[in-house]
C-alpha positions as CSV (number, residue, x, y, z in Angstrom):
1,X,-18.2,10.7,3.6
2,X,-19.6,11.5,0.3
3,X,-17.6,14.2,-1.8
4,X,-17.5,15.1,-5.4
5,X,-14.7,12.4,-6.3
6,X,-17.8,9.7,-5.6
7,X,-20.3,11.8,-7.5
8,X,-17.6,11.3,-10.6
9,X,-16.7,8.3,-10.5
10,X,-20.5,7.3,-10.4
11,X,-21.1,9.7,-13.4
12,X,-18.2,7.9,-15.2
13,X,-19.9,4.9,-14.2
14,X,-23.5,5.7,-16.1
15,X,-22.1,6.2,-19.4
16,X,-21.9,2.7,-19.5
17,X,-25.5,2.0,-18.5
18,X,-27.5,1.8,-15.0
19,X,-25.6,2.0,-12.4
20,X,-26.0,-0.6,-9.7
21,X,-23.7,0.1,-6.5
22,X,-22.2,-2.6,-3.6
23,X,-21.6,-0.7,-0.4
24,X,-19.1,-2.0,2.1
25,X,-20.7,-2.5,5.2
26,X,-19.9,-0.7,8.5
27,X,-18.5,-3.9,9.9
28,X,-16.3,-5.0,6.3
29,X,-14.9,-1.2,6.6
30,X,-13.7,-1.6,9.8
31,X,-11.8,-5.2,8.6
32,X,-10.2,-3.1,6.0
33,X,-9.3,0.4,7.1
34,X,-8.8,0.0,10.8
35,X,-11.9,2.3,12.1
36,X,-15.7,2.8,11.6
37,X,-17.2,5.0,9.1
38,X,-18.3,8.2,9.9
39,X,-21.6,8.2,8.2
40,X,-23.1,4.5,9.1
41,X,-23.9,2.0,5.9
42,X,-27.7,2.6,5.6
43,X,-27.4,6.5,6.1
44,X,-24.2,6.2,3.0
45,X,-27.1,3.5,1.2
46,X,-29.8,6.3,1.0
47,X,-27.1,8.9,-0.1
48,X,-26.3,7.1,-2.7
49,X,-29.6,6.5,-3.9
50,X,-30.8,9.6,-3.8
51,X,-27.7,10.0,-6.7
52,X,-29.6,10.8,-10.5
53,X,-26.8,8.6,-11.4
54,X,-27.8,5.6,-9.0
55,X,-30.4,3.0,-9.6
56,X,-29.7,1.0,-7.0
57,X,-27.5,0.1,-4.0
58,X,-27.0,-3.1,-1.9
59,X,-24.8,-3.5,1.6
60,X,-22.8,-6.3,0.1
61,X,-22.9,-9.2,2.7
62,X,-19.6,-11.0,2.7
63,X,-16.5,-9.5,4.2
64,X,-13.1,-8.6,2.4
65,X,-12.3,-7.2,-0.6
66,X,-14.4,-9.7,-1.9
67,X,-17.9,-8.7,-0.1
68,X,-20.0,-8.6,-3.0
69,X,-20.2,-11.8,-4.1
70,X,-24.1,-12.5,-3.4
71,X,-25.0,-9.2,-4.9
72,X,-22.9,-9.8,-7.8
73,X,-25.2,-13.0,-8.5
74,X,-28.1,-10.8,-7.5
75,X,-27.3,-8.0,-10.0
76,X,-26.0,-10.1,-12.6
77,X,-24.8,-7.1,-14.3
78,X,-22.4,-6.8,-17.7
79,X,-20.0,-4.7,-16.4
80,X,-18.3,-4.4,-13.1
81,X,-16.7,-0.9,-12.8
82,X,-14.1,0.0,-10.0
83,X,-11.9,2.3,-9.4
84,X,-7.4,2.3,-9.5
85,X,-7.9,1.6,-5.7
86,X,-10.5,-0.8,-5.4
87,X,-9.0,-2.3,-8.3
88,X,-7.6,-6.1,-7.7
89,X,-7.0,-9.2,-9.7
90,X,-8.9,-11.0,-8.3
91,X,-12.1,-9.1,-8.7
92,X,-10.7,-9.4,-12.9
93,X,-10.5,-13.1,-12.9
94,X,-14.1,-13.3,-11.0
95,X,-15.3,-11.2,-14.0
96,X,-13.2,-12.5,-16.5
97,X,-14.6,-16.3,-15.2
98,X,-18.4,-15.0,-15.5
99,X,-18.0,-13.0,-18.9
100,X,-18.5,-9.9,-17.1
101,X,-16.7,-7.0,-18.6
102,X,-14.0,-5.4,-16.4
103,X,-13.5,-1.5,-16.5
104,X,-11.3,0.4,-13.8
105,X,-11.6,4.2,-13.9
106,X,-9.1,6.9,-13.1
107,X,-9.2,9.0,-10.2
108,X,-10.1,12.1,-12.0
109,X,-11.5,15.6,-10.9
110,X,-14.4,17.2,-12.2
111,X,-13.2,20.2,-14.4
112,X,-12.5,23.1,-12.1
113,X,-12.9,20.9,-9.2
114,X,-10.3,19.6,-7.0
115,X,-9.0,16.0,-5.8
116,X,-10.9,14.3,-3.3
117,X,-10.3,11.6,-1.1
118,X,-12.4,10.4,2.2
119,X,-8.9,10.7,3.9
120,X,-8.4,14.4,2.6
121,X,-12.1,15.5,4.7
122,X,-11.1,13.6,8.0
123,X,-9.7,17.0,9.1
124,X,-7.3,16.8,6.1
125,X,-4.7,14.5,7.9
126,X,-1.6,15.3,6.2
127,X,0.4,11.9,8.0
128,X,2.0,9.7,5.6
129,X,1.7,6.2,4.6
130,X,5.5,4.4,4.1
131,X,6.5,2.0,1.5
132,X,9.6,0.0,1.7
133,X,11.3,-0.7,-1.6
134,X,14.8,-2.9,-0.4
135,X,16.2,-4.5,2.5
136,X,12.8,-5.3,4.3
137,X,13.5,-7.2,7.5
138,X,17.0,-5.6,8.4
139,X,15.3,-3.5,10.6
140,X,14.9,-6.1,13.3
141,X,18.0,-7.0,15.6
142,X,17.8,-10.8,15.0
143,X,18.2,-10.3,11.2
144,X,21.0,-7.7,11.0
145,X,22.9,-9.1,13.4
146,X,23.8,-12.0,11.3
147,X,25.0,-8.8,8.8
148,X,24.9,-5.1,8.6
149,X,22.6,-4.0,5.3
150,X,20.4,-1.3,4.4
151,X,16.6,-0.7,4.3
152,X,15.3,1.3,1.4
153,X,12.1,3.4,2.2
154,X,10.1,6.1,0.4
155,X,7.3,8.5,2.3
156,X,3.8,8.3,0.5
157,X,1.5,11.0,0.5
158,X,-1.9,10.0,1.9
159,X,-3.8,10.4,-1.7
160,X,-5.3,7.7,-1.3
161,X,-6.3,5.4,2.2
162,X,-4.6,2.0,2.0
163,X,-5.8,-0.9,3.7
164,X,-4.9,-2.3,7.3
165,X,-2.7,-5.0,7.7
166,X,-1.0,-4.6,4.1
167,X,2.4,-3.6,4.5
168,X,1.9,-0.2,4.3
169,X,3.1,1.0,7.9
170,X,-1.0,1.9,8.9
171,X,-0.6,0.8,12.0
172,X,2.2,2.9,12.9
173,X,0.7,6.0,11.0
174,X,-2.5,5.4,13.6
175,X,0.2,6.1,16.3
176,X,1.5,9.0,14.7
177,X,-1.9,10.5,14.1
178,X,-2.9,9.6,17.9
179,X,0.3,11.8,18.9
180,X,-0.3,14.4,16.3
181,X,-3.3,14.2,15.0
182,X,-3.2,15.7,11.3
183,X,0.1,16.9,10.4
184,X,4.1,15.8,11.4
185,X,5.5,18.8,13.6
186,X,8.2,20.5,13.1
187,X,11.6,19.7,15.0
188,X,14.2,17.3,14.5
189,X,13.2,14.4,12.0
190,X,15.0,12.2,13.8
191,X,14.5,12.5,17.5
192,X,10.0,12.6,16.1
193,X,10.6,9.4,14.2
194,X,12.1,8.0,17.5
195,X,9.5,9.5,19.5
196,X,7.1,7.8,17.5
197,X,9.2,4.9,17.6
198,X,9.0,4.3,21.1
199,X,5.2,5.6,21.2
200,X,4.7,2.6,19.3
201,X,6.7,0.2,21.3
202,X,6.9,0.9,24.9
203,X,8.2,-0.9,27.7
204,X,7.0,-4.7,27.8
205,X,6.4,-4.8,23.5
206,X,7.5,-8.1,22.8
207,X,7.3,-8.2,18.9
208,X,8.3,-4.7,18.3
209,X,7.4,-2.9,14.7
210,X,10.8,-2.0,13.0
211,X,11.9,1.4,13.3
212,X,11.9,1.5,9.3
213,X,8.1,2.3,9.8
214,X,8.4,5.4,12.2
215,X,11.1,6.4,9.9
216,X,9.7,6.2,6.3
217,X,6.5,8.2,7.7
218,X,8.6,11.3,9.1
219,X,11.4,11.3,6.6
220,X,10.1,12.7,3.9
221,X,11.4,11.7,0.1
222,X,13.4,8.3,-0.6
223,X,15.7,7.3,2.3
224,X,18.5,4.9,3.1
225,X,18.6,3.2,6.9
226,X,21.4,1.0,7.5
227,X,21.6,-1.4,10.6
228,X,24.0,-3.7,12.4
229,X,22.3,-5.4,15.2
230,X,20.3,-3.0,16.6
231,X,16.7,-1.6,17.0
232,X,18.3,1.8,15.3
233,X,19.9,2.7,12.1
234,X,23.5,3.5,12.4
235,X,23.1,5.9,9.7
236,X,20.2,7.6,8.0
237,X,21.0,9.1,4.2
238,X,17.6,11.2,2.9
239,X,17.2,11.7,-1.2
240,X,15.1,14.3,-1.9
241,X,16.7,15.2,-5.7
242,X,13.6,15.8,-7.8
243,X,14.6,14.3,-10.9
244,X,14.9,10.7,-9.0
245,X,11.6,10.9,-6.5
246,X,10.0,12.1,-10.4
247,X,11.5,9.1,-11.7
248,X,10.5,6.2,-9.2
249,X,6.7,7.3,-9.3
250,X,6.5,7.2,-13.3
251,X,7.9,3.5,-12.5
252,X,6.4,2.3,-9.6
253,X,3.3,1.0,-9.6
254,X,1.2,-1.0,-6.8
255,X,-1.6,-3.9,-7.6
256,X,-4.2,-4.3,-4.4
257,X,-4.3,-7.7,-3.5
258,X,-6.0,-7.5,-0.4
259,X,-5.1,-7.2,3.6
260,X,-3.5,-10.3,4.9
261,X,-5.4,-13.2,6.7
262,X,-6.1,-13.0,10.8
263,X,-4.6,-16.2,11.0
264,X,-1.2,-15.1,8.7
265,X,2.1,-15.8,10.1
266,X,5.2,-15.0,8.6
267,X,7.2,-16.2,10.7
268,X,5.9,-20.3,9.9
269,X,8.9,-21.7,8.4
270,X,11.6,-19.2,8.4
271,X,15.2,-19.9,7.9
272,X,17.6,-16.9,8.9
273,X,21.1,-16.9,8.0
274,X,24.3,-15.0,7.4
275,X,24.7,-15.8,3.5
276,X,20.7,-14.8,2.9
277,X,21.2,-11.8,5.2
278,X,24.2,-10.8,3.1
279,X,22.4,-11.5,-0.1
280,X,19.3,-8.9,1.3
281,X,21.8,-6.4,2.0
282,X,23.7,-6.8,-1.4
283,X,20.2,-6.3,-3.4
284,X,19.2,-2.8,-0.8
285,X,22.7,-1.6,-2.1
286,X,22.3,-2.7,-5.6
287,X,19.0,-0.9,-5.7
288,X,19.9,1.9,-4.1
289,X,23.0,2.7,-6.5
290,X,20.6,1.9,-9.3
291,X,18.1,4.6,-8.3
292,X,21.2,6.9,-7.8
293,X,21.7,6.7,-11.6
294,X,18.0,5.6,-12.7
295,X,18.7,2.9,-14.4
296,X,15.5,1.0,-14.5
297,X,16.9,-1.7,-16.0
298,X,19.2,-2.6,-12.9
299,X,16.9,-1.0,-10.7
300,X,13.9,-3.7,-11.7
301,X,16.9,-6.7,-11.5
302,X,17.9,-6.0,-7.8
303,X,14.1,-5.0,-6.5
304,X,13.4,-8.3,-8.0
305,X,16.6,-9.9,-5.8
306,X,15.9,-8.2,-2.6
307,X,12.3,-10.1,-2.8
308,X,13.7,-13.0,-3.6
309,X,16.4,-13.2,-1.0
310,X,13.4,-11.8,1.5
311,X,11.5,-15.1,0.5
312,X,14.8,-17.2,1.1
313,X,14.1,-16.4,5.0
314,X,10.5,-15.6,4.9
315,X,8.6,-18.3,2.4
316,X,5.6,-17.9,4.2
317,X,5.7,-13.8,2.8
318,X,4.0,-15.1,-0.5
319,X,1.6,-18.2,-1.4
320,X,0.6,-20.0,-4.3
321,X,-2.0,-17.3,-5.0
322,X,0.2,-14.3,-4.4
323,X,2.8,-16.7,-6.8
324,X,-0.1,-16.4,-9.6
325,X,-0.5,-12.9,-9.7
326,X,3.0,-12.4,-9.9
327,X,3.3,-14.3,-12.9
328,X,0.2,-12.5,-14.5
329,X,2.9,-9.2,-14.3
330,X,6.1,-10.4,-15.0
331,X,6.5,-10.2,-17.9
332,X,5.4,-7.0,-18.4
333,X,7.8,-5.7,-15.3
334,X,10.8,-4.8,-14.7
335,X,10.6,-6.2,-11.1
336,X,8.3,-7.4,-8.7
337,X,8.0,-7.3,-4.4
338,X,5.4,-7.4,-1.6
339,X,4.7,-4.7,0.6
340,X,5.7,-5.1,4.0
341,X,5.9,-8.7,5.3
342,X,3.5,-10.0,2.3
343,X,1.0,-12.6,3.0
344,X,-1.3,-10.2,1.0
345,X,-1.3,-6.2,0.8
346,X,-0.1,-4.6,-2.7
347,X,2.0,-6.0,-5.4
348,X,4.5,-3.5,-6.1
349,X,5.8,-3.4,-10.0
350,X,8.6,-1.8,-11.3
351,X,7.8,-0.9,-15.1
352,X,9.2,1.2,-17.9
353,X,5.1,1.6,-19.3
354,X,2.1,2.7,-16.9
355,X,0.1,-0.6,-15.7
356,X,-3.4,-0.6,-16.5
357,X,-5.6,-0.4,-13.2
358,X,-2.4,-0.2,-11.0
359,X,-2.0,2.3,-8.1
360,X,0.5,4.8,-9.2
361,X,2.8,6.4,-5.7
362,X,2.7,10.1,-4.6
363,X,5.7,10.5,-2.9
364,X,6.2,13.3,-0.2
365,X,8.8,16.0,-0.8
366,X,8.7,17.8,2.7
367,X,6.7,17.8,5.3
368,X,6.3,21.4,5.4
């Protein structure tokens, strides 16, 4: 759906010399956002080129976030230009391998011309996308019952369209937009998120998604979940003060790394127990106490600790890749997590300074 945010960024784009565009296919955007595109790849290819800014465009071939790899060779261009969203690191080290300067452009508006997003046209759905900062894994019944802790979430305003499968609840905002289509009603936050809830998981679900997802979408703002053994939080605390949802998006920051693998499986060597449970649930406290009186320097310890103790029972969360990336940021962060249950996703960074080519949050202050 081509709007005036693409017409920019491919304007941006020709100031640094002929422009030469790889197009997702219909089948590689389907991997990555969960549904087909509206217009199909060769009627978006001759939109494109029919661009004064465009001299050509190929349907990359491969699959991933990585499709363009025979077009790259094709191209053999100097400069390989994305945006903060299709940013990643590994499309940096690819370049930085094959002497290919690396730029990654801001999403910004034409003068006098608002924000666009694909996700803003489709009917301008208004559902939110749900990040958990603390705690992740408490959610589910055989984790908290080993030890009652907290889940930390915060509500993210659909700015931008994240990929499937990468931690960002998409697959419970698909059910929420199948219920409501573009926009949360109004009612009860609590009795929609368990509507959605059970919408999500009815009779017969076997591995159900943790309630932390319905949750974070309907509750708008940062919020607190704490669990003891059950599918439910005993207790919901919501944080809406503006100084503090201000504060964690000027220090929160997310790196693409890509959706996890078909055959990823979390699960493959993990080692639950009451100490590591206790050890989550210390961290989700710590950081919660910490964002109570931003203090970022605290706040980047424990969101560090509550990924590390979610690793203690989960290894298989990150890999040897994932491991590398994490090193090329820490020492310019604060702290470090995955998104959801890792294996891929976003790299989430706590840091006192913005973070070149990193996603910054939007996070949603009501629903109304």
């Amino acid at each position: 759906m081509l709007h005036s945010g693409h017409v920019r960024f491919l304007e941006e784009a020709a100031g640094y010399g002929e422009v030469h565009i790889g197009l997702g296919s219909d089948k590689t955007v389907l991997e990555l956002k969960g549904r087909a595109p509206v217009n199909t790849q060769s009627e978006r290819k001759y939109l494109l080129e029919a661009l004064r800014h465009v001299k050509t465009c190929h349907i990359n071939s491969g699959s991933g976030i990585m499709d363009f790899l025979a077009e790259l060779k094709l191209v053999d261009p100097d400069i390989f230009i994305v945006n903060e969203d299709g940013n990643s690191p590994a499309k940096a080290e690819l370049c930085r391998k094959l002497g290919i300067k690396y730029v990654v452009l801001k999403r910004l508006p034409q003068a006098n011309l608002p924000v666009r997003s694909t996700t803003s046209l489709r009917k301008e759905c208004r559902i939110p996308y749900r990040l958990d900062l603390a705690g992740g894994w408490l959610d589910q019944p055989y984790v908290s019952k080993h030890g009652k802790g907290s889940v930390l979430t915060i509500s993210l305003e659909p700015v931008i369209e994240f990929n499937e499968r990468s931690g960002m609840a998409s697959s419970s905002r698909r059910r929420a937009i199948e219920l409501w289509q573009t926009d949360i009603p109004e009612g009860d936050r609590e009795k929609l998120a368990r509507v959605l809830f059970a919408f999500e998981n009815p009779p017969g679900t076997e591995i159900f998604a943790g309630s932390q997802d319905s949750i974070g979408i309907v509750f708008p703002g940062l919020n607190r979940l704490d669990y003891h053994g059950q599918y439910w939080p005993g207790k919901i605390i919501s944080q809406s003060d503006e100084k503090i949802l201000s504060w964690i998006e000027q220090h929160l920051h997310l790196i693409p790394l890509g959706p996890r693998g078909a055959g990823f499986d979390v699960f493959k060597g993990r080692s639950i127990t009451p100490p590591k449970v206790r050890a989550l649930a210390a961290t989700a406290d710590g950081c919660w106490k910490a964002i109570q009186k931003m203090d970022l320097e605290e706040f980047g310890r424990q969101f560090r600790a509550s990924f590390e103790a979610q690793i203690a029972m989960f290894p298989s969360m990150t890999s040897p890749a994932i491991n590398k990336m994490i090193r090329r940021y820490a020492k310019s962060s604060l702290g470090w997590k995955l998104s959801g249950a890792g294996g891929g996703g976003y790299l989430v960074l706590v840091s006192r300074q913005p973070v070149p080519g990193a996603i910054q949050v939007k996070i949603r202050r009501t629903n109304r």
